[in-house]
N, C-alpha and C positions, 0 to 999 in steps of 0.2 A: 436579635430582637431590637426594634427600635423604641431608645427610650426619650421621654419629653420629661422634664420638669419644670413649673412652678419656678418663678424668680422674679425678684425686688428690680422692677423695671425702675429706670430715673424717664421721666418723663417732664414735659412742658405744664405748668402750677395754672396756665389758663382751659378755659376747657374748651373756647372757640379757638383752631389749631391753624384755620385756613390761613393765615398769614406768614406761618411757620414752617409749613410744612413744604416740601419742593418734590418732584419728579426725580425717580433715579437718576444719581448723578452722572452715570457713564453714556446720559442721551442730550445732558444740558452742555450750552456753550458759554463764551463767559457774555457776550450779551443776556443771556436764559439767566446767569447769575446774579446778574449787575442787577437787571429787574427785580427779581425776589428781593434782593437785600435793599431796594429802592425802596419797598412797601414795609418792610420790617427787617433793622439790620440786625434781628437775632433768629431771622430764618434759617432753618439747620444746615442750610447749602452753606454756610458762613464755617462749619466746621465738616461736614460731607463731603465737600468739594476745595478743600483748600489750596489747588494748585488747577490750574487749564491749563490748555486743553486738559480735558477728562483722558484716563487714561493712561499718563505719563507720568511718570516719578518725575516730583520735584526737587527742592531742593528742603533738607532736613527744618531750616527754619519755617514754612510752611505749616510742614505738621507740628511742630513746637508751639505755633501761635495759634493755630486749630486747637489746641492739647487746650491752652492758657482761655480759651473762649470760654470750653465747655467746665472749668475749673470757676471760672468767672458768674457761668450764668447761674453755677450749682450757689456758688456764696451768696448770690444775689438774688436767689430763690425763685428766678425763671423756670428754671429746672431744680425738679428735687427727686430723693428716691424714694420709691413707695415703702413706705412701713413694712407692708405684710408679705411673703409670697403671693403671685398670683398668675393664671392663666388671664392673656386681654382677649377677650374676645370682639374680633374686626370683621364687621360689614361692609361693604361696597354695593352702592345703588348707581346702575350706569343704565344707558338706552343702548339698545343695538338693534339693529334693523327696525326701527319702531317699538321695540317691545321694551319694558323697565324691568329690568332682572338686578337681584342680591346674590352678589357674592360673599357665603358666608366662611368665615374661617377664625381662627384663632392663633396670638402668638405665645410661643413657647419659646425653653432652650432644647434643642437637641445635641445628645450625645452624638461627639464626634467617632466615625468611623473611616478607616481608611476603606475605598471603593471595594466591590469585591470581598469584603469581609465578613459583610454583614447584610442587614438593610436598607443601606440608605444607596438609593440611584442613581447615578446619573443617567440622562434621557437624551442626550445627544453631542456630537463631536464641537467644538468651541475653538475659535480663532484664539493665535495671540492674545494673552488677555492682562489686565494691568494690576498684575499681580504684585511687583516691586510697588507702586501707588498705594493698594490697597494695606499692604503689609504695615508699610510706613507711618498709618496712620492710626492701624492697628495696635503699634505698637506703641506711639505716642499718646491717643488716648485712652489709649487698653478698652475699649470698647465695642461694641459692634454696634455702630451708628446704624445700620440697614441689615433689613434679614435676607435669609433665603427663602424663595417660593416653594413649601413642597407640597407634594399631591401623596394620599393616599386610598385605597378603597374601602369603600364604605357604602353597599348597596342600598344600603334600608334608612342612610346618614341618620347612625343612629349615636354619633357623636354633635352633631350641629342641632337634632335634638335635643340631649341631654344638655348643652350649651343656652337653650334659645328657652327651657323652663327653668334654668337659672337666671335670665336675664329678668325673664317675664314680663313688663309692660315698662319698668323703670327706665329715664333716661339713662341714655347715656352718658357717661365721666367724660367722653371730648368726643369733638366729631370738630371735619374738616370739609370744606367744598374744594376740590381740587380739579382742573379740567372740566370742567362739566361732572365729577362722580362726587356722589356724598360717599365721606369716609366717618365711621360711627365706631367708637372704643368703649368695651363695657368690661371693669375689675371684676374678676371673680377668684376669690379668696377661701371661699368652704373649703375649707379638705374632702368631704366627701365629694363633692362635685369634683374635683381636681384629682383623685386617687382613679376617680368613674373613669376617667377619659384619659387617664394613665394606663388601667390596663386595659382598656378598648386599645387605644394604639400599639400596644408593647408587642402583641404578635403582625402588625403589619408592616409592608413596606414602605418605603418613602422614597417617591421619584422626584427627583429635583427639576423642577420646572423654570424656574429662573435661579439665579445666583450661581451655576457652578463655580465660577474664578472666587468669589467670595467661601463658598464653602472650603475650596484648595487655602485660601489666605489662612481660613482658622484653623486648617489642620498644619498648617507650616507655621503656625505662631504657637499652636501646640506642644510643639516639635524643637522649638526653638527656646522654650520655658524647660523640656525636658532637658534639654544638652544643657541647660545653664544650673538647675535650682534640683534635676532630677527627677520622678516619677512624682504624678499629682497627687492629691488626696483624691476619692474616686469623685468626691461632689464639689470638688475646684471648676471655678466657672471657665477654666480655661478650657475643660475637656469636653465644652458644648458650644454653638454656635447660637445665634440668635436665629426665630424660624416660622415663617407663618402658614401653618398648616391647613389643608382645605382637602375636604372629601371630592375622590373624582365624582360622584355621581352628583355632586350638590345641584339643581339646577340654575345656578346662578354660574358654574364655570364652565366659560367655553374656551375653544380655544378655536385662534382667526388662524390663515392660511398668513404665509411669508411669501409674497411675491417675486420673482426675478425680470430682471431683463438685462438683452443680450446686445453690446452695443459693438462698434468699431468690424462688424460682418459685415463688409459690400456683398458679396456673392449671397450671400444668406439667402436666397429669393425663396418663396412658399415651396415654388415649384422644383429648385433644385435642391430645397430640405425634405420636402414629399420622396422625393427619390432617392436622396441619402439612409433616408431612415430604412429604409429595405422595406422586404416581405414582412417583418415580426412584429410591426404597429400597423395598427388601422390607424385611417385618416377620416376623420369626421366635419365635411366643414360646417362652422356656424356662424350666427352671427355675430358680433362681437357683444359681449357681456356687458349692459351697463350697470347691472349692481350687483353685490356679492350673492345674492340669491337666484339671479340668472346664470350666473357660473355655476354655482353650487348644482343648478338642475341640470346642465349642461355636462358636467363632470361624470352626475352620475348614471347619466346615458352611456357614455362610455367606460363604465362600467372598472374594476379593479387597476388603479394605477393608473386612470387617468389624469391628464392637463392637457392645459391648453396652450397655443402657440397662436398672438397675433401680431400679424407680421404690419405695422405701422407705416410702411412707404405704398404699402399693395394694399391699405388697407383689405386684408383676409386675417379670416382667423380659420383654426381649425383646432378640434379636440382631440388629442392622439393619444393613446393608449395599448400595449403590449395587448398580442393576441392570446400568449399565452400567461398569462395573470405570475407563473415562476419564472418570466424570462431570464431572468439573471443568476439563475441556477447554474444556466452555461458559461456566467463570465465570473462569478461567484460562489461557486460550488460550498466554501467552508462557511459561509455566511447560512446566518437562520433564517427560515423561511419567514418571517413576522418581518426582517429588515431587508430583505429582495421584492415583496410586493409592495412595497409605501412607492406612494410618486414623486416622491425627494429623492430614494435610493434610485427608481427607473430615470429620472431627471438627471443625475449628477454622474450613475453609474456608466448609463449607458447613452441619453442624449448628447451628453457635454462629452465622458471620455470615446464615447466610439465614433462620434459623430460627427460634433461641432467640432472640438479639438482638431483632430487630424484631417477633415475633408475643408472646412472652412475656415480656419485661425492659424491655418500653418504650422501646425503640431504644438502651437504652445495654449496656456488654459486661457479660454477666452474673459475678457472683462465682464464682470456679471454685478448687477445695482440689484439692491435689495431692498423691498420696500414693502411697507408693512399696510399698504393700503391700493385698493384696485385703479382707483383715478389716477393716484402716483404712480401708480407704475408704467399705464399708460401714454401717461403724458408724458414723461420719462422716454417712448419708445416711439411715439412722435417727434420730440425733440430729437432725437438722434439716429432718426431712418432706422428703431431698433429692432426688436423682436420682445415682443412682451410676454413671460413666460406667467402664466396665468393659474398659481396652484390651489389644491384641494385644502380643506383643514384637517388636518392632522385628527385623529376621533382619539378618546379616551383609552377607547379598546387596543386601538394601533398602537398608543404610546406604553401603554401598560405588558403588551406582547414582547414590543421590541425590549421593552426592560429586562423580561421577565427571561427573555433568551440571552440575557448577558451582552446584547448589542449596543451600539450608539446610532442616533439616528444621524442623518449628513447637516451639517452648518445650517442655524437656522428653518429648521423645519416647523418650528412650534411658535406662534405669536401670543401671548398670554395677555390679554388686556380684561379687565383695565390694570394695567402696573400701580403699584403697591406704592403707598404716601410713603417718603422716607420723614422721619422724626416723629410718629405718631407712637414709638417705645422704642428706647436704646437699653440695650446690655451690656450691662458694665461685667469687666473680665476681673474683677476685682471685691473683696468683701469691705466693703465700709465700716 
């Protein structure tokens, strides 16, 4: 069962947070740094990110002086810890294709579980990830400065319900303007409200939509309070993560496509990947996509597993798609059927290993740029005579299948925007 509790967040004592608050720290550089701490040098990236590049273990005094910041701002009452248990409940107002959508969700602790155990998800395969960095800091602030993203189902969101008649018309305790998204934090403290949304969750799953390396961090600092002090008490803050949960059906969550492109192929031409690809994809050609919703309609012409390929020196594009919706049955037999039809698994499975790999890269895996937007990726494949690999969005339904059959989906399948304010609640791993 997954369980969430109620807990004494330490939070920033202003309620206007936009100066404080920074983008997840594993996408900022240290120019991206220098800036925020330029406008307020008690911006969280000042303890979030104590070391650059992102990513890399630094060196111990790093996290020491990160440690002494957040000790600092607690004395000095920038930050303090909330009085009462409570669930925050966190809105995000953004624009996407013209339209103003709220993403509604709430943070929590969740009980950690090792994968497999239990219900908690993970949703897809993850690169090298900075795991010794995270730990480090982990362990010096004992905190969890930043949460995990997770999704649950909730058809009738009758959790964000029960959430949005306890808010009721009251402002909000902070709110932040970050990138263009209003980010809006509301304390709620009732027990009943908090018991309500306890057991609504406790029979559901939880697919981890962003943070897995974070998630792994709090089970291995778990793990590492075991071997040292021994088995927890069950409601020790170590045996939970910080976590901000959102119903998949909310209509505020979407989720964007992850772009590819394919670079350093001379031979690559339309016409000798038209013919590489064999008999078992159709080839649809179009015109080249200029917004995500002309892709999007172009995608779903062609129909279970398609994308698209355009090729930037030949200016062509084409829409290609397996004829038979299980192709990869024949290359993947033990694989579920929920993680053989996505067009991440027919992309990685069978364009890149049967295809690109061995007829055009000389058997080794070809250079692939990732990018989380269509113009980017584009221009990206302009720049470099490339092949612009042009994908679908991943649906709710997809991701909750492929969970639900014990799979992972392949590196970056899922774009989860708008990403989550870091410093708007921290979880201290500790009782005051």
């Amino acid at each position: 069962m997954a369980q969430i509790e109620a807990f004494r967040a330490i939070r920033y004592t202003q309620p206007d947070l936009s100066e404080v608050v920074a983008p997840p720290y594993d996408i900022l550089s240290e120019a991206d740094k220098k800036a925020l701490l330029n406008k307020n040098d008690q911006n969280i990236v000042a303890i979030d990110l104590p070391h650059v590049p992102p990513k890399t273990a630094g060196p111990d005094s790093a996290y020491q002086k990160a440690a002494g910041e957040l000790v600092s701002w607690l004395d000095t009452r920038h930050l303090a810890k909330d009085d009462e248990p409570a669930l925050y409940v966190y809105h995000q107002t953004y624009s996407l294709e013209g339209k103003t959508l709220t993403r509604k969700k709430f943070f929590a602790r969740l009980r950690l579980e090792a994968f497999g155990t239990g219900k908690v998800y993970p949703h897809e395969q993850t690169f090298g990830g900075p795991k010794e960095d995270r730990l480090k800091l982990t362990q010096a602030t004992r905190c969890n400065l930043s949460p995990i993203f997770g999704l649950y189902p909730d058809p009738k969101n009758e959790v964000a319900a029960m959430l949005d008649q306890a808010i009721g018309r009251q402002e909000p305790d902070a709110q932040a303007t970050m990138d263009g998204v209003q980010n809006r934090l509301w304390v709620i403290t009732d027990p009943g409200v908090i018991d309500a949304v306890k057991a609504k969750l406790k029979p559901l799953p939880i697919y981890i939509a962003d943070g897995h390396h974070r998630y792994g961090t709090a089970l291995t600092y778990r793990q590492l309070h075991v071997d040292e002090y021994g088995e927890p008490q069950a409601d020790d803050p170590v045996n939970f993560v910080l976590a901000v949960l959102c119903g998949m059906e909310d209509p505020g969550a979407t989720i964007q496509p992850y772009f590819r492109t394919l670079v350093d192929l001379p031979k690559a031409t339309s016409a000798s990947v038209k013919q590489a690809l064999g008999d078992k994809i159709k080839w649809s050609p179009v015109p080249r996509p200029r917004t995500d919703r002309e892709l999007s309609e172009q995608l779903a012409q062609g129909g279970t597993g398609a994308f698209a390929l355009f090729f930037a020196a030949e200016d062509v594009c084409a829409v290609i798609a397996p004829k038979d919706a299980d192709m990869l049955a024949a290359f993947e037999p033990k694989r579920k059927p929920a993680w053989r039809r996505l067009a991440y698994s027919i992309f990685h499975r069978y364009f890149i290993d049967e295809v690109v790999t061995p007829k055009f890269a000389g058997g080794k895996p070809p250079t692939i740029h990732y990018h989380k937007s269509l113009k980017e990726c584009v221009a990206d494949a302009m720049e470099n005579a490339g092949i612009a690999c042009l994908m679908p969005a991943t649906t709710m339904t997809e991701l909750s299948e492929v969970c639900a059959a014990g799979e992972l989906m392949p590196q970056k399948s899922t774009y989860f925007f708008p990403k989550l304010a870091t410093g708007m609640v921290i979880n201290p791993l500790y009782e005051l």
